[in-house]
C-alpha positions as CSV (number, residue, x, y, z in Angstrom):
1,X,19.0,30.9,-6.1
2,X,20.5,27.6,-7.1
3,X,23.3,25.1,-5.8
4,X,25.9,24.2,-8.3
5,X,27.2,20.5,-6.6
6,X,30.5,18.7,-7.9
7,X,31.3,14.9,-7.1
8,X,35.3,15.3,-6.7
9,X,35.6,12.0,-4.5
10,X,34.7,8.6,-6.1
11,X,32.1,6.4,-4.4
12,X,33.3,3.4,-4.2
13,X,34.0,2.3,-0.4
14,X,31.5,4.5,1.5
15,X,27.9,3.1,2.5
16,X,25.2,1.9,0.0
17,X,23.4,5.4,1.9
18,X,25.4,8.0,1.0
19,X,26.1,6.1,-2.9
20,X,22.3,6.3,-2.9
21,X,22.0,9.8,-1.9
22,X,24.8,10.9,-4.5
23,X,22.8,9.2,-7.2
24,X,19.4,11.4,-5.7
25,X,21.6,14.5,-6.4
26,X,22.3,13.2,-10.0
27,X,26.2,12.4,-9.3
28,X,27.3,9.4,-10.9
29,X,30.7,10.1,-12.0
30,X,33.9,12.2,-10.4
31,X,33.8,15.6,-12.0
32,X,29.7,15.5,-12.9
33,X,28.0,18.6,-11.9
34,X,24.7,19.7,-11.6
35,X,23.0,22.6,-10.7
36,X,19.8,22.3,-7.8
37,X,17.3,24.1,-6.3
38,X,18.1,25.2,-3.0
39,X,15.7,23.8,-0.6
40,X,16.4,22.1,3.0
41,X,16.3,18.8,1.4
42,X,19.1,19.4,-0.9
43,X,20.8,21.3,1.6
44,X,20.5,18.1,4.2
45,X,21.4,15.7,1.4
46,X,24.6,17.5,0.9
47,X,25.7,18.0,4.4
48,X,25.4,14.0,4.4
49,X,28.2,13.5,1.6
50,X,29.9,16.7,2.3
51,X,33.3,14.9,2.4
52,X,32.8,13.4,-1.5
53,X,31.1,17.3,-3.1
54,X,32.0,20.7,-3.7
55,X,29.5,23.1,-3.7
56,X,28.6,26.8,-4.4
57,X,25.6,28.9,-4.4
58,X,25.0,30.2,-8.0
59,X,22.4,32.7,-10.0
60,X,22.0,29.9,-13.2
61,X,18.9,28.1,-13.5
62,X,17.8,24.8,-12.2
63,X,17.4,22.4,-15.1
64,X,15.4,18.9,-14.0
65,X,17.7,15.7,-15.6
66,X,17.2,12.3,-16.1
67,X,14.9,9.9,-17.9
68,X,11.5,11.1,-16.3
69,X,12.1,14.8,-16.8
70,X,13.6,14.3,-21.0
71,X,10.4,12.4,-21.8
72,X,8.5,14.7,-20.6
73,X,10.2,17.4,-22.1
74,X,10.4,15.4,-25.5
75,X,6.3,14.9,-25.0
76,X,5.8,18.5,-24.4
77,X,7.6,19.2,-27.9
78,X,5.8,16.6,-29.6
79,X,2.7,18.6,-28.9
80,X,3.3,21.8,-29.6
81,X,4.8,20.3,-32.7
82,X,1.1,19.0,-33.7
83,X,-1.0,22.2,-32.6
């Protein structure tokens, strides 16, 4: 079971804390959504911005994002390019 999570309020104006959570989630941008695991952290994380999300439990698959995860995905292909 996954969380698909919306941004549909901008954060500009609210505290440097719940900003900084959004950006944990991988919301950067009104609109952006991204689908998470469902564990206690995420659920706690998005009863903390509530007010700026939309959210819905969903059967697709939790896909890691940013720069950390793509590298390592890119280094994965790069070796079982070579063997």
């Amino acid at each position: 079971m996954a969380l698909k999570v919306k941004l549909v309020r901008s954060m500009s104006g609210h505290t440097e804390k719940h900003r900084a959570t959004l950006r944990g989630m991988g919301l950067t941008r009104v609109g952006r959504e991204r689908v998470l695991q469902d564990t206690p952290a995420i659920r706690g994380m998005i009863n903390k911005v509530s007010y700026l999300v939309q959210w819905s439990e969903t059967n697709d698959a939790f896909k890691p994002f940013g720069r950390r995860s793509l590298a390592k995905a890119q280094r994965a292909a790069a070796k079982g390019a070579k063997a």
